[in-house]
C-alpha positions in Angstrom: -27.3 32.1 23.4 -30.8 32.9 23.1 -31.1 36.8 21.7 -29.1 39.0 19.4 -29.1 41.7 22.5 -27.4 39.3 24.7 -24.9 38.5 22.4 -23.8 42.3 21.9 -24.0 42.8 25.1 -21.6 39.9 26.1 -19.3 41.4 23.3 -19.6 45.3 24.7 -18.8 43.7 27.8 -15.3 41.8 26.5 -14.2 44.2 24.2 -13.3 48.1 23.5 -11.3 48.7 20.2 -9.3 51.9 19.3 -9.5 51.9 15.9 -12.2 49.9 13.0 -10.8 46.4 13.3 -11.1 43.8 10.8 -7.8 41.9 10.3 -9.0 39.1 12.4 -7.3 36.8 9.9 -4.0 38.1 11.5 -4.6 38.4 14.9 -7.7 38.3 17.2 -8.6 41.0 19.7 -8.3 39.9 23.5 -11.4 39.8 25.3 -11.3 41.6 28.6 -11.4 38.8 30.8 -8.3 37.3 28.6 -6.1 40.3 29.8 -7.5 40.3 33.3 -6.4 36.0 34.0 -2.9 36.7 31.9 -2.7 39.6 34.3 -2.8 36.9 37.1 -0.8 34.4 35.7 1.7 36.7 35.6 1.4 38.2 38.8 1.7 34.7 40.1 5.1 34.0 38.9 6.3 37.5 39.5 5.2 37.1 43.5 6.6 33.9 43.4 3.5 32.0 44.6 2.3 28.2 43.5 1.7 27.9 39.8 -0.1 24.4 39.8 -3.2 26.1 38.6 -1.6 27.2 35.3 -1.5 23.4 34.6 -4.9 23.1 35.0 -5.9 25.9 32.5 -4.1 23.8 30.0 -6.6 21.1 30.7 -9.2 23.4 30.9 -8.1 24.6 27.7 -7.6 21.3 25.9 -11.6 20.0 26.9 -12.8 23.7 25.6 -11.2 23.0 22.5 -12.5 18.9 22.0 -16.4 21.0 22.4 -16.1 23.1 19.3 -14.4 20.3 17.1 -16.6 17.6 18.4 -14.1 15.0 19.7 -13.0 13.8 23.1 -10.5 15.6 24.8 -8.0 12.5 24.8 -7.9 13.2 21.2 -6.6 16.7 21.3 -3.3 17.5 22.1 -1.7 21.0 23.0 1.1 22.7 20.8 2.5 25.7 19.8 2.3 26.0 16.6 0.2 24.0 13.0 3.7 23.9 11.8 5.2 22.1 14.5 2.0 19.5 14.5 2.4 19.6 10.5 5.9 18.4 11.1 4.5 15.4 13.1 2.5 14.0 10.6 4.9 14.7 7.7 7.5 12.9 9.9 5.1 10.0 10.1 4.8 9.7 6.4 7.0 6.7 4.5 10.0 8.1 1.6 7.7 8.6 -1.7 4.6 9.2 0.0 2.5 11.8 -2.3 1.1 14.8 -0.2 -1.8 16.7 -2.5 -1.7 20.1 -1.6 -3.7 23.4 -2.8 -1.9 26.6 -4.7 -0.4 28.9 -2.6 -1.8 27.8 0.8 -0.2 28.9 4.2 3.2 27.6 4.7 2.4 25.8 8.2 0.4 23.5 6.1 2.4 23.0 3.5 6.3 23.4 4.3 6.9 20.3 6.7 5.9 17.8 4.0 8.6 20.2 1.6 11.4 20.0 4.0 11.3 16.5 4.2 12.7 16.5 0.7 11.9 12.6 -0.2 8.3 13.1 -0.5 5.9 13.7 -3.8 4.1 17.3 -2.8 1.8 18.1 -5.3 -0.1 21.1 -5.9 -3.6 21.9 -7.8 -6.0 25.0 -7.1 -8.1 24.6 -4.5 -11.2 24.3 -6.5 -10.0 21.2 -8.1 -8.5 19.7 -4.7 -11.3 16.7 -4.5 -11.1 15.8 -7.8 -6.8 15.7 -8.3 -7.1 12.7 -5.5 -6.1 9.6 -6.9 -4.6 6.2 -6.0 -1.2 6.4 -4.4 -2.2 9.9 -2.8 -1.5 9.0 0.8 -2.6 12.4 2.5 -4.5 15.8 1.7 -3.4 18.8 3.3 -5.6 22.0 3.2 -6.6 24.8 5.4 -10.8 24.6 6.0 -10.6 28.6 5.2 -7.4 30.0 3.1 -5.9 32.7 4.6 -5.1 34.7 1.4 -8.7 35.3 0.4 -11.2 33.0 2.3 -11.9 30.8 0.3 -13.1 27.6 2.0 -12.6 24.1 0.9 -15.2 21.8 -0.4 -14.3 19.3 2.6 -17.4 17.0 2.8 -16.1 16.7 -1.1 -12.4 15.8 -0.3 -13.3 13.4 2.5 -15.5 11.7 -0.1 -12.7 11.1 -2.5 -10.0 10.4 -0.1 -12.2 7.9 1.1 -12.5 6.3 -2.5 -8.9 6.3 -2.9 -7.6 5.4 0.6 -5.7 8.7 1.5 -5.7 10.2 4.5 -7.2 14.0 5.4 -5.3 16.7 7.4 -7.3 19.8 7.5 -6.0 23.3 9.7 -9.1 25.2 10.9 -6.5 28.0 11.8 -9.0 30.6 9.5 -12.3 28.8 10.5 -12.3 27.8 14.3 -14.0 30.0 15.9 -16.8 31.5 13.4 -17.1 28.1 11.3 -19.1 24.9 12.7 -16.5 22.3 12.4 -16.4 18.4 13.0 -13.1 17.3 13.3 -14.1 13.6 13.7 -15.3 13.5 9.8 -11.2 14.0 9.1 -7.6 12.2 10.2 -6.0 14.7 11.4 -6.9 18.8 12.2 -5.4 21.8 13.8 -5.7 25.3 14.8 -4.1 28.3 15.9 -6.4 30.1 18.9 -4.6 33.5 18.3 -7.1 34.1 15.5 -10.6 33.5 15.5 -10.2 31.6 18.9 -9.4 35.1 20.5 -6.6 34.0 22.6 -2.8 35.3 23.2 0.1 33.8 20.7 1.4 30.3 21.7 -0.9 27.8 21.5 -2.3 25.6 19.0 -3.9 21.9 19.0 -4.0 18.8 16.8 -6.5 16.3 17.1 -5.7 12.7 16.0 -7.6 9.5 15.5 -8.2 7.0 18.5 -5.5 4.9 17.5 -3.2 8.1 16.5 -3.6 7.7 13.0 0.2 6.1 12.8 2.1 9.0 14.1 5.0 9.1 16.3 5.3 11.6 18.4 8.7 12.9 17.6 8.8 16.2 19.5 8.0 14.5 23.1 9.3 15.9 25.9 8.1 15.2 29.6 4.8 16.9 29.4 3.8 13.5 26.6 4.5 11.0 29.9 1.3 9.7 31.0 2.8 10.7 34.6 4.5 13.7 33.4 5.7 15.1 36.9 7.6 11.4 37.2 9.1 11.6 34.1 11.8 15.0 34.1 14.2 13.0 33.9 16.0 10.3 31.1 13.5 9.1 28.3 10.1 8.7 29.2 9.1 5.4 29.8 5.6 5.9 29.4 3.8 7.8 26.7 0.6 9.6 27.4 -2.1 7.1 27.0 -3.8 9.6 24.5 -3.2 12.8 22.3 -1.6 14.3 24.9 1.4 12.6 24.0 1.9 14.7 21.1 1.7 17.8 23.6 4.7 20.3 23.7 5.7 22.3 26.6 2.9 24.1 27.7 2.5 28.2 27.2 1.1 28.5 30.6 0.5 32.6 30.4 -0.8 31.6 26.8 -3.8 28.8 28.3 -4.5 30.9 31.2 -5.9 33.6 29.3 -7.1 31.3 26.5 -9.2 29.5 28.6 -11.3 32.7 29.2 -11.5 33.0 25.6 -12.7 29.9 24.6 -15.2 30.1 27.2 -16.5 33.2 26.1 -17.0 31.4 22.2 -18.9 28.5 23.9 -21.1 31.4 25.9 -21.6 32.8 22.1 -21.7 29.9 19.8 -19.9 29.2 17.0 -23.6 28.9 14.9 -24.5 32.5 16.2 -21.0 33.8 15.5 -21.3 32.4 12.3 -24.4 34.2 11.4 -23.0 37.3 12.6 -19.6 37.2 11.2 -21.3 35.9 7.3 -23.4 38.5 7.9 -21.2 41.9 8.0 -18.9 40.0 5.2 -21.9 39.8 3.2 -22.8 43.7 4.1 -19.4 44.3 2.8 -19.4 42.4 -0.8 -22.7 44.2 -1.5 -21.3 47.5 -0.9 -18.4 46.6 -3.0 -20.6 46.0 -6.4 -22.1 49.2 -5.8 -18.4 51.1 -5.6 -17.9 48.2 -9.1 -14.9 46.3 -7.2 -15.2 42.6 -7.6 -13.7 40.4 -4.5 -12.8 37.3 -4.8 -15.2 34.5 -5.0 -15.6 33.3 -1.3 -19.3 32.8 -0.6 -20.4 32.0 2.8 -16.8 32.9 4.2 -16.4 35.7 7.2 -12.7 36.6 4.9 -13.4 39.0 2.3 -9.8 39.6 -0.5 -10.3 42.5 -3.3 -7.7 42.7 -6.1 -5.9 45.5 -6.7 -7.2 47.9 -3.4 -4.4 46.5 -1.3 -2.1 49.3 -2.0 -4.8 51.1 0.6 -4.4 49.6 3.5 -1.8 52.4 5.4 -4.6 54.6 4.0 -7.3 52.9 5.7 -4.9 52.5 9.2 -4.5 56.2 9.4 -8.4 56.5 8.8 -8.6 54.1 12.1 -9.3 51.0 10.0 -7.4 48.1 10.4 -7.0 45.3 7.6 -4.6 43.8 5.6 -2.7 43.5 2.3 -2.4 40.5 1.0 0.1 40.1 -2.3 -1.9 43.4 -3.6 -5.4 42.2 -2.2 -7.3 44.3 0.8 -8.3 41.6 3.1 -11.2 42.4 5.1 -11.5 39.9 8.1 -15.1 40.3 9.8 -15.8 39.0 13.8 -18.3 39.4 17.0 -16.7 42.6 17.6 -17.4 44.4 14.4 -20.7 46.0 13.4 -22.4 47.2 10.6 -21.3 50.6 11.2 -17.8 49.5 10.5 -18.4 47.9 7.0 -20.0 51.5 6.1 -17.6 53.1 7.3 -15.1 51.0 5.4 -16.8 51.4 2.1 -17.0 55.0 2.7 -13.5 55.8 2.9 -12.9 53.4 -0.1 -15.3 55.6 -2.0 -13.2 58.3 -1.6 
């Protein structure tokens, strides 16, 4: 992406909103050429023609995703959901293991390792996560960007220190992929929704897993983990994938046709020029909020912006045609390619008010 005017032109091209819309943290908008190829996919099952070419959307989808983390695509594998790949690699973890968690992070990350119920899950704030790792901690779970407030983890900090004390990283991206730079490879173990940030339809989410697959099983396998997958519908597969993609659940083939148009048009944009945009608008919108004398949360450099006590707004705000969130009495503001400038005015405007 070379100029600012071809990026919001590609954008005015993919997207028309109704209404003012920053709760990106919930759910992404759908770029146009998303609706169009979930259009087709559908059509194709409805007409009953061939749907081989669903298949190789997933694929598609799979290598699109291994570009923005930074890994090969045999380390990726397509799921549904970060609570079903959580569950994987809380399966994979011996009785007593201690999981070090942060406060109040989202559930997907946190409730596999609970469930388990012979496990040591302990909790600190996040702002204290590098520093509560100590010997015995086998594996750190955190979300790159919390969903609450934005907030974002001190990772290159918590890789440091679980590399002192031997513990393994697992780090979702569900909040971050998308507008934040990541590099999967520095951690053990990441995930991500692409119904956020991603811009794709529900259903899909990926896991990416050490060479050697860090010691997981994959205990969810059905007969798209086969390393022949079409010879393997039948009885227990005799032969696991021969990389992450035996960690793969049934494919949402509707879901990775349209995704695959949607992570194409991130690549098209880049995540660093997204990034400067998205920061940007946030930024916009923090300085406006000194001015009215509200004081967000502290969440520098994040695209996620939480104020306390202006939650109680947000119906307020949706019948002004401006869409965000309340979050346990917090307005979250959620800021992405499809915003503008205009829109954080126009939010600080009615707040005034």
């Amino acid at each position: 992406m070379d100029t600012t005017e071809t990026f919001e032109s590609l954008v005015r091209a993919e997207f028309t909103p109704k209404s003012i819309y920053l709760n990106t943290a919930s759910n992404g908008l759908l770029p146009a050429r998303t609706v169009t190829a979930l259009h087709e996919a559908a059509l194709l099952r409805a007409e009953g023609r061939p749907i081989i070419s669903l298949y190789e959307d997933v694929e598609a989808c799979r290598a699109a995703y291994a570009r923005l983390a930074g890994v090969p695509a045999t380390r990726v594998a397509v799921g549904a959901s970060v609570a079903a790949h959580t569950g994987v690699i809380a399966a994979s973890l011996p009785p007593g293991a201690e999981v070090l968690t942060a406060d109040d992070d989202f559930t997907s990350v946190l409730n596999p390792f609970h469930v388990r119920g012979d496990l040591k899950v302990r909790s600190v704030p996040l702002e204290r996560l590098a520093e509560s790792v100590r010997p015995g901690t086998a594996l750190v779970a955190v979300s790159a960007a919390q969903s609450a407030d934005g907030r974002i983890a001190d990772l290159p900090a918590l890789r440091e220190a679980a590399r002192t004390h031997g513990a393994r990283t697992y780090v979702d991206f569900s909040q971050a992929a998308g507008w934040l730079p990541m590099d999967a490879d520095a951690y053990d173990f990441t995930a991500s929704v692409a119904f956020k940030w991603l811009l794709g339809p529900h259903g899909a989410a990926f896991l990416v897993v050490p060479e050697d697959f860090g010691g997981l099983t994959p205990v969810l396998a059905g007969w798209v983990a086969a390393e022949v997958p079409w010879d393997s519908c039948y009885g227990p597969v005799a032969e696991l994938a021969h990389s992450a993609r035996r960690f793969d659940l049934t494919h949402a083939l509707f879901t990775c046709a349209g995704l695959r148009r949607s992570l194409d048009l991130v690549e098209e944009l880049g995540v660093t020029a997204v990034h400067t945009h998205d920061v940007a608008l946030a930024d916009r919108f923090r300085a406006g909020l000194a001015s009215l004398g509200h004081e967000p949360v502290p969440a520098p450099g994040s695209a996620i912006v939480s104020v306390p006590g202006l939650g109680g707004r947000q119906p307020e705000l949706s019948r002004a045609g401006i869409e965000v969130s309340d979050r346990a009495g917090n307005l979250r503001a959620a800021f992405h390619i499809y915003n503008t400038p205009a829109d954080v005015d126009r939010l600080l405007d009615v707040l005034t008010n």
